[in-house]
Structures are given as structure tokens and as C-alpha cells.
C-alpha positions, -999 to +999 in steps of 0.1 A: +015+083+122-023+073+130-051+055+113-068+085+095-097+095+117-133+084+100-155+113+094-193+113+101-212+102+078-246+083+072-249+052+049-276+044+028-303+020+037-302-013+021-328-018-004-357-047+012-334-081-001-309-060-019-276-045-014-268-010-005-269+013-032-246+039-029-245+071-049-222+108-051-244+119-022-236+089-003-206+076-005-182+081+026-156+112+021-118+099+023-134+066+043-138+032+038-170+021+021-159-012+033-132-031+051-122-037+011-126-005-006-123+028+003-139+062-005-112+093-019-127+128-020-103+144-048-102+182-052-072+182-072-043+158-073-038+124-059-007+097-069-025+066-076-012+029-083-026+018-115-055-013-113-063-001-081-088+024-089-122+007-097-148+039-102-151+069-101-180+099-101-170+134-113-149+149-139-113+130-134-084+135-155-053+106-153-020+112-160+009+092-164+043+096-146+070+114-170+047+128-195+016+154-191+007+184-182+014+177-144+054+173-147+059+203-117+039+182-094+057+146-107+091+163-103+080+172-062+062+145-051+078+117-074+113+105-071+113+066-078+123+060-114+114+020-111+080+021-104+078+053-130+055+029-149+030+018-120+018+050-110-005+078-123-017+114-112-054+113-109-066+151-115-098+167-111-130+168-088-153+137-074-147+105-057-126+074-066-130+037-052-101+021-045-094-014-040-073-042-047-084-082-049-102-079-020-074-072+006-076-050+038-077-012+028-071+014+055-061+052+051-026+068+072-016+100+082+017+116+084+023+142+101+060+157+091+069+123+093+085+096+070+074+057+062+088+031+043+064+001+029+062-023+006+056-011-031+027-037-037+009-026-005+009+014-014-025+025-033-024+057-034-016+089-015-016+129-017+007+156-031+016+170+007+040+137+007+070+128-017+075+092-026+113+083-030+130+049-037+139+028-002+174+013+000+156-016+001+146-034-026+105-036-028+102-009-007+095+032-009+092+059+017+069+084+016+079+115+034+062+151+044+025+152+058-006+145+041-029+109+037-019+074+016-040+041+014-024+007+019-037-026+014-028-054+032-034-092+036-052-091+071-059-061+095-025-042+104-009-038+142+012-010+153+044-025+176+072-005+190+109-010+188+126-031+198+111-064+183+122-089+157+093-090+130+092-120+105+100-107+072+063-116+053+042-103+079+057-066+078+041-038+059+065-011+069+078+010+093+072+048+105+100+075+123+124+043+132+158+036+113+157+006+088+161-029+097+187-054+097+184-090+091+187-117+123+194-151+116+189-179+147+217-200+141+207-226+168+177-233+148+196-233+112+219-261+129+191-280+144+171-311+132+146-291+114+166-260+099+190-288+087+161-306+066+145-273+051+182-263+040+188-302+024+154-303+008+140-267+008+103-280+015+089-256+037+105-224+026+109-191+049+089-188+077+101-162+101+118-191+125+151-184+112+151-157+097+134-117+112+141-083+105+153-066+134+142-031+145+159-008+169+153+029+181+121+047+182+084+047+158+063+018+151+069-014+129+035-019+112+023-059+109-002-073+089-019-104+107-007-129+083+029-145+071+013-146+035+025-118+012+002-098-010+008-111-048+025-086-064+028-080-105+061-075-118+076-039-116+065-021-146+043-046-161+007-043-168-024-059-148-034-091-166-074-076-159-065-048-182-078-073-208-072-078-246-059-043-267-041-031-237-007-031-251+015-050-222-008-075-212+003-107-209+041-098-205 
């Protein structure tokens, strides 16, 4: 798996004491327009997270998962029943922008591969890969080749097994069996474990507590122990605002 490689491309000027202005013309092709948004070039289907689409140019058609005209490509490339409810099928031709609360937004290839990341952190990705529901709770896998966006709360590194990973900094993990859970029982008996267990100030921090990765692939890490907020499963964003049936629950 590698970042997806950044076409060519030439940005517009900025306007003399204005922003850039972008247009069809000039927005990036399956790129980032910025370190927080990024650029899909759809000529036909993509699997998109809903609220994390913000625009779009061209004629784009959006489809929920379970009902519609696109239930041969849902029945492929979908197999997650719980987060059913979260996702669309964006159809058509133009470009979206995708983002979410101003996080980090980079694009992935898979090459005949098979990742597993957090739910919250997956935007969006193509019909060459099937989505399936992880073991592990708040995770899927995507598996097959093709291109998916994820966002994440700082820029992501690429480690290699074997390393111990503290549990809110990972993203996910490529080619590599799943994790187990280490606990450092030294530190849980020690002055300072002992207080957080009596009191429970402090909460997780990765000290006593890492996944554990063995084998081959790469672990990704996001540079921060601070998890993206995530809605609840199923729900609707708050932003949708007032009409949207859903809102609020």
C-alpha cells in the first residue's frame, strides 16, 4: 500500500488580496486541494461516507446503501450491515470535495491488498475494493485494489512489525495479521497506574495499555493520541440541520 501518487497539475493564481478561486478546469484530479480537502475525479461509482462530501461540479447522482438502482454494485463492494446507514454510492461524472472538520485528508492505494481502519477515519473509496465488517469493533477492511481517502487527526507514519502502537494514535493496518492487546503490568502495580485505577483521572494513555503487532505490512499512525470524534453508528450529522429527519438523535 502507498500514498496515491499526485498527478501534475497547475493551480490557479490567487486573486491580488484574495483567495484562490478554483473552478471544474482547475481543481486537482483525485488530489488534494489542500492538506484538508481533497479533489475526486468520479466517472462512475464511488462509496462515500455521508457529511463528508462538501461540493460537487457535474451531474452526480447519490444513492443510499440497500435501496436504489445500484444494488449489484452494493451487493460486491458492500458487506458491513452496521454502518449500512453511513454510507452512500455517489454516481455519475464531475468532481467531489471531500473533507471532514478540518482533519488531515490523504488518498491510499491497494494493490491486491487488504487494510483494516477505523470506521470514523474512512471517507470514501472505489468499487475495485470491497468493504467488509473487521472482527474488531470500530473497524472495517477494505480488500481488492483500487483508491480510498482517510482522514486523520495529524499527518499519518508508516511503521513495520513488530512494534507496540498505543491504541488512540493508530489508524489501521495493511497486509499484517490483527493485533492483540499488551498490558505493562509493572506500570499497572506502580505508584502511578495504582492512582489512575483508584481515581480514574487521567484516563488511557498508551502507557499501560498498546496494541501489539506481529508479522509482516505496515501499522499506519497518526501523529497524535487524540481520536477523531466520531457520530454514533447510524445516526445523522447534527450539520444536516432542521427537516432532516434524524437530527438530533
Amino acid at each position: 500500500m502507498s500514498p496515491y501518487p499526485p498527478p501534475p497539475s497547475v493551480p490557479p493564481a490567487p486573486q491580488a488580496g484574495g483567495p484562490v478561486v478554483w473552478d471544474p478546469a482547475t481543481l486537482p484530479s483525485d488530489d488534494n486541494v489542500n492538506p484538508y480537502a481533497f479533489s475526486v475525479e468520479l466517472n462512475g461509482q464511488w462509496f462515500l461516507q455521508k457529511g463528508k462530501m462538501i461540493a460537487y461540479y457535474g451531474r452526480i447522482d447519490f444513492h443510499g446503501i440497500g435501496h436504489g438502482p445500484l444494488d449489484g454494485l452494493v451487493a460486491a463492494n458492500f458487506h458491513s450491515p452496521l454502518y449500512a446507514a453511513d454510507w452512500v454510492v455517489a454516481q455519475g461524472k464531475g468532481k467531489m470535495l471531500l473533507a471532514d472538520r478540518s482533519y488531515d485528508i490523504n488518498s491510499y492505494d491497494l494493490d491486491n491488498g487488504n487494510l483494516t481502519i477505523r470506521s470514523g477515519n474512512l471517507l470514501a473509496y472505489q468499487p475495485g475494493l470491497a468493504l467488509k465488517q473487521s472482527i474488531i469493533p470500530g473497524f472495517l477492511t477494505l480488500i481488492g485494489t483500487g483508491t480510498f481517502v482517510a482522514a486523520s487527526n495529524g499527518a499519518v507514519h508508516f511503521v513495520e512489525p513488530p512494534i507496540r502502537v498505543d491504541p488512540q494514535a493508530l489508524v489501521g493496518w495493511a497486509d499484517c495479521p490483527s493485533p492483540c492487546h499488551h498490558y505493562d503490568h509493572a506500570y499497572l502495580r506502580g505508584v502511578l497506574g495504582g492512582i489512575r485505577q483508584l481515581t480514574g483521572l487521567g484516563g488511557a494513555t498508551g502507557e499501560e495499555h498498546q496494541y501489539e503487532f506481529t508479522g509482516a505490512g505496515q501499522v499506519l499512525l497518526q501523529s497524535t493520541e487524540v481520536l477523531m470524534g466520531e457520530r454514533e453508528t447510524g445516526g445523522v450529522p447534527a450539520a444536516a440541520g432542521p427537516g432532516v429527519p434524524g437530527v438530533g438523535r
